[in-house]
C-alpha positions in Angstrom: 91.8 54.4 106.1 88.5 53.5 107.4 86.1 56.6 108.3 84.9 57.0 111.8 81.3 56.2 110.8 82.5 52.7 109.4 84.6 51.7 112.1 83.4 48.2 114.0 83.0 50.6 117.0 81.9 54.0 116.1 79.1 55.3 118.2 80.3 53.3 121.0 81.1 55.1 124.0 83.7 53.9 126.7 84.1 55.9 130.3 88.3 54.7 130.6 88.8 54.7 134.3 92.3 53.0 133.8 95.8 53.5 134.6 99.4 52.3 134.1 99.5 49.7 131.0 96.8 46.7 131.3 94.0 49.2 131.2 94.9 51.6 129.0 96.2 49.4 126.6 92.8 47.7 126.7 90.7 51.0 125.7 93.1 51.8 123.3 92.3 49.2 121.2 88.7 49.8 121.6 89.8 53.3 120.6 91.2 52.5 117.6 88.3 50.0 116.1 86.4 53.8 116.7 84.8 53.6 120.0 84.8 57.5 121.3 87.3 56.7 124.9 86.5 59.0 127.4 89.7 58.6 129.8 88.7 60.0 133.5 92.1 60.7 135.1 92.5 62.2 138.3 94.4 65.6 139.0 97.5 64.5 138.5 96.5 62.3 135.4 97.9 58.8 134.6 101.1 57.5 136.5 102.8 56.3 133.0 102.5 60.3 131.9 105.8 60.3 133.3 107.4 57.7 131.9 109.9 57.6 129.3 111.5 60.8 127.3 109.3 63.8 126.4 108.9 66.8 124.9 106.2 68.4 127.3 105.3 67.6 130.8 103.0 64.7 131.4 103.5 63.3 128.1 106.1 61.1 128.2 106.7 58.3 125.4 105.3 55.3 127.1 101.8 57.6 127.7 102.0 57.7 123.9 102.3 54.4 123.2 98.7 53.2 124.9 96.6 56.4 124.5 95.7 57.4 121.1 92.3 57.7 120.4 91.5 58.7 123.1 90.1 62.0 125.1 90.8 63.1 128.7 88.8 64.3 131.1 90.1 65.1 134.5 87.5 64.6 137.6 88.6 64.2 141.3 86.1 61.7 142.4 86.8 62.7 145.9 85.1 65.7 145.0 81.2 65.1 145.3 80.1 67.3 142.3 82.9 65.6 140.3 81.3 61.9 141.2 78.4 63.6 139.9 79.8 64.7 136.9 80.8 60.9 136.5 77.1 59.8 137.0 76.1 61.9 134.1 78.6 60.7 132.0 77.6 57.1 132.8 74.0 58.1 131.6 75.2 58.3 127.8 77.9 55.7 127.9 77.7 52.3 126.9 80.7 50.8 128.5 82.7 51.8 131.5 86.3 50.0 132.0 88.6 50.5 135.3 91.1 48.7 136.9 90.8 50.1 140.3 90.5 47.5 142.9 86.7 46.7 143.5 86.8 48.1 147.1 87.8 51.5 145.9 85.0 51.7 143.4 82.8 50.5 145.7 83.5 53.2 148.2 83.6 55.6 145.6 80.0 54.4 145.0 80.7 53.2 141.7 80.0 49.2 142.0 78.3 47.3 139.7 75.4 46.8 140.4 75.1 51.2 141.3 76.2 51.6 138.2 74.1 49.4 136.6 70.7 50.6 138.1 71.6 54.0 137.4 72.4 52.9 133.1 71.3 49.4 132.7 72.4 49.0 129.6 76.6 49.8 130.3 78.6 47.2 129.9 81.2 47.3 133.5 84.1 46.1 132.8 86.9 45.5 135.8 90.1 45.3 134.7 91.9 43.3 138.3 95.3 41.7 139.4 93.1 39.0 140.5 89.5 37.7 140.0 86.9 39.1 142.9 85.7 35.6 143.9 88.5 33.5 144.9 91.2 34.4 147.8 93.2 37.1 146.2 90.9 39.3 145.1 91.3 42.6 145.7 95.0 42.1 145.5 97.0 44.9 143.8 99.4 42.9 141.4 101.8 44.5 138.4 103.3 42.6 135.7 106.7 41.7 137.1 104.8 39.9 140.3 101.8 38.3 137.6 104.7 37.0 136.0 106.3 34.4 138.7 102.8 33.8 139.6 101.8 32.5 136.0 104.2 30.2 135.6 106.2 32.5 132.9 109.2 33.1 134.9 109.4 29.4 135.7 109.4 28.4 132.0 113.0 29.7 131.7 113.6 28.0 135.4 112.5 24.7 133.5 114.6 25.4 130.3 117.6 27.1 131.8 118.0 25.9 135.4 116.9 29.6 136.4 113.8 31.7 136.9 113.6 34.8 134.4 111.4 37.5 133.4 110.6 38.5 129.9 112.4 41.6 128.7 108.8 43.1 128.0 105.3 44.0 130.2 103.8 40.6 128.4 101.2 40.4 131.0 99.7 43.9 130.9 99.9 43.3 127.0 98.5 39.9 126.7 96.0 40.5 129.6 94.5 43.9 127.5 94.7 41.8 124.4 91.9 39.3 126.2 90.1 41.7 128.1 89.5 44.2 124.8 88.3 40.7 123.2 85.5 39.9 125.9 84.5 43.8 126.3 83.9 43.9 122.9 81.9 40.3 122.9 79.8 42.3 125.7 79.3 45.2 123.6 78.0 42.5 121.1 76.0 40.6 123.5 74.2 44.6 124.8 73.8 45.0 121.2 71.6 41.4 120.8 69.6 41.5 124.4 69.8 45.7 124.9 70.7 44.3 128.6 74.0 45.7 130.1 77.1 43.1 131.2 79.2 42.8 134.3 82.3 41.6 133.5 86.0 40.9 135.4 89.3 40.1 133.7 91.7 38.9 135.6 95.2 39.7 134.9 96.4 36.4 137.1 94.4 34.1 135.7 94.1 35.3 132.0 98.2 34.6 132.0 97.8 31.4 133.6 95.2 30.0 130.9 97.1 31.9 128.2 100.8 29.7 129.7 98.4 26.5 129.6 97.4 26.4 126.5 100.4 24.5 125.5 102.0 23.9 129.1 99.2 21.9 130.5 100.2 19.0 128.2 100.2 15.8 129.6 97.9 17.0 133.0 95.3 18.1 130.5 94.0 14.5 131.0 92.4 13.1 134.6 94.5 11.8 135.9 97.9 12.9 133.9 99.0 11.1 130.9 102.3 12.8 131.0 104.0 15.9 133.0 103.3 19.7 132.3 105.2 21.5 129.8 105.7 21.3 126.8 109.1 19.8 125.4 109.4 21.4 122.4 109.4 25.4 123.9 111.1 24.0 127.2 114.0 22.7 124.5 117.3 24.5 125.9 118.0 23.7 122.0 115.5 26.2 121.0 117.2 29.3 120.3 118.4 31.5 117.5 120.4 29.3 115.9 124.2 30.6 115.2 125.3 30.6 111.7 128.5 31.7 110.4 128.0 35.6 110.3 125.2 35.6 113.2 122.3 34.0 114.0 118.5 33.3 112.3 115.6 31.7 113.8 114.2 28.6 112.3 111.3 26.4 112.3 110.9 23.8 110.8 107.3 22.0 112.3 105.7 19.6 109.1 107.2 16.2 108.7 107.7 17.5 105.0 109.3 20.9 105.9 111.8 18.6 107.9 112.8 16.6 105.0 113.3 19.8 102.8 115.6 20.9 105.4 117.3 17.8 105.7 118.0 17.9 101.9 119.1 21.7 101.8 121.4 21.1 104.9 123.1 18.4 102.9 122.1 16.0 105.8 119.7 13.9 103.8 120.8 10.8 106.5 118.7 12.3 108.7 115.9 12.3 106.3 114.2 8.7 107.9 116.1 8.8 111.4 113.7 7.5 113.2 114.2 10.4 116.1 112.9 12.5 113.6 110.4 11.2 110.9 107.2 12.1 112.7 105.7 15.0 114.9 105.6 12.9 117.7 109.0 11.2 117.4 110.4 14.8 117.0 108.8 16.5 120.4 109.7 13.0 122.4 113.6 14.0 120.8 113.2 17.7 120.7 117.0 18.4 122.2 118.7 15.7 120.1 116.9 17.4 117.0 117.6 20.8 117.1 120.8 20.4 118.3 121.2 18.5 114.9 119.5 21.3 113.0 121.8 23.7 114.6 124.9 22.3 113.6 123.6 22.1 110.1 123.2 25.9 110.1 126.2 26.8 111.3 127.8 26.4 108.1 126.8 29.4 106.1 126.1 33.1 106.1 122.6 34.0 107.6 122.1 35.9 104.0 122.6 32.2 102.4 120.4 30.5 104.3 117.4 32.4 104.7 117.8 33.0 100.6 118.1 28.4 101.3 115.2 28.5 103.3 112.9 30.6 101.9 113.0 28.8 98.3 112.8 25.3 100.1 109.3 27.2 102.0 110.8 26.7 105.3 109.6 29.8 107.9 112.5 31.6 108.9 113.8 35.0 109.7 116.4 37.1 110.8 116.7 37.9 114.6 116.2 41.5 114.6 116.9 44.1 117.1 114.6 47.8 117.4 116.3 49.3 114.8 116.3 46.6 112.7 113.0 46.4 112.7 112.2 50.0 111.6 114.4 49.2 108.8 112.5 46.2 107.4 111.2 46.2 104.3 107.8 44.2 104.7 107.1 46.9 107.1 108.0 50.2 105.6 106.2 48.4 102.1 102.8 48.6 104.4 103.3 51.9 106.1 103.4 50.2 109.6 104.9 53.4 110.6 102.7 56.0 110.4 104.3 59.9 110.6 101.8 61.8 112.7 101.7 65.6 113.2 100.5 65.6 117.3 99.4 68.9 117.8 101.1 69.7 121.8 104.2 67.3 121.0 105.2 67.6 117.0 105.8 65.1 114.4 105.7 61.5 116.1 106.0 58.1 114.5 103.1 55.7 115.3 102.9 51.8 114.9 100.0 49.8 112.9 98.2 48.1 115.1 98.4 45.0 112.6 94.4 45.2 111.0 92.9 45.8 107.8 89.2 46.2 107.9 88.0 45.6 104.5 91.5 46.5 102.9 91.9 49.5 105.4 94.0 50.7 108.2 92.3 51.6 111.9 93.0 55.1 111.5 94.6 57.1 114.4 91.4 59.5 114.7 92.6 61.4 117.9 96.1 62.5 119.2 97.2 61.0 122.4 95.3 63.9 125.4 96.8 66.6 127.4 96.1 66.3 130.8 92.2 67.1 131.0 92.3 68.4 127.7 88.6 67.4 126.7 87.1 68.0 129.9 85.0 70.7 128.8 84.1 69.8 125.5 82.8 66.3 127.0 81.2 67.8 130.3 79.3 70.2 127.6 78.4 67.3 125.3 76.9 65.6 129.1 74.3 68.7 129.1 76.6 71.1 131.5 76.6 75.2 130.9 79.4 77.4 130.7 78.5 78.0 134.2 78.3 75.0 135.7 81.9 74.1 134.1 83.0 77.0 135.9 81.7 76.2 138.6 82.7 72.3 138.6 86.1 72.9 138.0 87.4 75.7 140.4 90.0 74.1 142.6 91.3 71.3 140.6 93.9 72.8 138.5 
């Protein structure tokens, strides 16, 4: 495991005003490439302390899950002396990231451009439902809602006649994946020009761009050459495919993985059907093809095949459930699951976040916080006395 001092983001501060899942998912991964997260909560902490089973109070699983590396600090910024208490901590940071709605920071007297006079070298990073310039700004928007307004939900509307949410928060996720990318770019970019950054992510429109990538498709062009979507995703083909003893998933994509699979299935006919011989013949007969491929399948064990598909260098896979997946071999072979002693809550297991940095792991450097459990130790590091803690704190337990 990589040190702290070698870590792409060691010596990096981050002030993590952030709450529920898009946020905190976001600083966590600057957490774990070794930026030191501060995470401000209010008195009663972060709304997802409470979610999920747990072995203490305010520590509930899902907190777990997107708030290592991390340390917590708990200010009531209603509280004059505490807003204060967040200027000074602004003074030594280098990046600040919330996903508060900009009115609220602004009457909290934390804008931009304050904050910005007051360090101008942070990087401000607003983590919102909706971009600040455009008619729903200032919107509050979860994933669920971000979804239908995306286009995800509508992709199973388009394949299966009816709209449908993914079993999983995919646009906090996805959103904190793209927003930890352009912080970091920031960081990179104070690092070049020692000027601070502004900087919005929207959770709307980073899910639309992210849908478009492959769904624009024929409207890319002006005007369209084709409709939007794209046929091979939109296949209601496109499935796990059922073999005797269950089901595998399956893709064959090159013209030449096609015409292995063709020869292993024992449907070497196929092999020059003109349907099928190109890319382009193949996504204009998408359903025709995998419904082809999936009567091929259905002939033998899952066990056979993938043992069939892996010699013939086809990508495929078992469909695997939770379980199954703590169970799999590539991933117990790389220590994806790390056991971690957490000092308030026991022995925990902890996923890889799916790096290596020179041949080494991003190390899990601090245990998920206790409600305001560093909020001396980082007021103290911020030039505060004993005193003054004292002082600062009375009334806010």
């Amino acid at each position: 495991m990589a040190g702290d001092d070698t870590l792409p983001l060691s010596g990096i501060r981050i002030l993590d005003l952030t709450t529920t899942v898009f946020g905190p998912y976001t600083t966590q991964i600057l957490g774990d490439f070794g930026a030191d997260v501060i995470k401000i909560e209010a008195p009663g902490g972060d709304t997802l302390r409470g979610v999920g089973p747990a072995r203490s109070e305010g520590m509930g699983a899902f907190f777990l899950g997107t708030n290592r590396n991390k340390r917590s600090v708990v200010l009531d910024l209603k509280r004059e002396a505490h807003r204060e208490a967040l200027w000074r901590l602004i003074d030594g940071a280098q990046g600040l990231v919330h996903n508060m709605r900009p009115q609220k920071m602004a009457a909290l007297g934390f804008d931009p451009e304050s904050v910005r006079v007051r360090n101008p070298q942070i990087v401000y990073a607003a983590l919102l439902g909706y971009l600040e310039d455009g008619p729903y700004g200032g919107r509050p928007a979860y994933d669920d809602v971000v979804q239908g307004e995306c286009g995800t939900a509508a992709t199973f509307a388009a394949r299966d006649g009816a709209p449908a949410l993914m079993p999983s928060v995919l646009v906090d996720k996805n959103a904190a994946l793209m927003a930890a990318n352009a912080i970091i770019a920031a960081l990179l970019q104070r690092e070049r020009t020692g000027e601070g950054v502004t900087l919005q992510s929207g959770m709307f429109e980073t899910m639309a761009a992210y849908n478009l990538v492959e769904h624009q498709y024929g409207a890319v062009f002006s005007p369209p050459e084709g409709p939007t979507g794209y046929p091979r995703t939109l296949s209601p083909e496109r499935r796990p495919f059922p073999t005797r003893d269950g089901h595998i998933c399956m893709l064959a994509y090159t013209d030449g993985q096609w015409r292995a699979f063709w020869k292993v299935a024992g449907r070497e006919d196929l092999t020059d059907d003109e349907r099928f011989v190109t890319i382009s013949a193949r996504t204009r007969n998408i359903d025709a093809l995998y419904a082809e491929a999936g009567k091929a399948l259905a002939d033998k064990t899952s066990a056979e095949w993938l043992e069939l598909l892996t010699a013939a260098e086809i990508p495929a896979g078992p469909v695997n459930d939770f379980q199954d997946l703590r169970a799999d071999p590539h991933l117990n072979a790389i220590g994806f699951y790390r056991a971690y002693e957490h000092p308030s809550e026991g022995a925990l297991e902890i996923p890889d976040p799916g790096y290596r940095i020179d041949g080494g792991t991003l190390p899990v450097r601090h245990h998920q916080p206790k409600l305001g459990e560093h909020t001396r130790d980082v007021l103290r590091e911020a030039g505060y006395s004993a005193g003054e803690i004292d002082t600062l704190l009375a009334g806010t337990g």
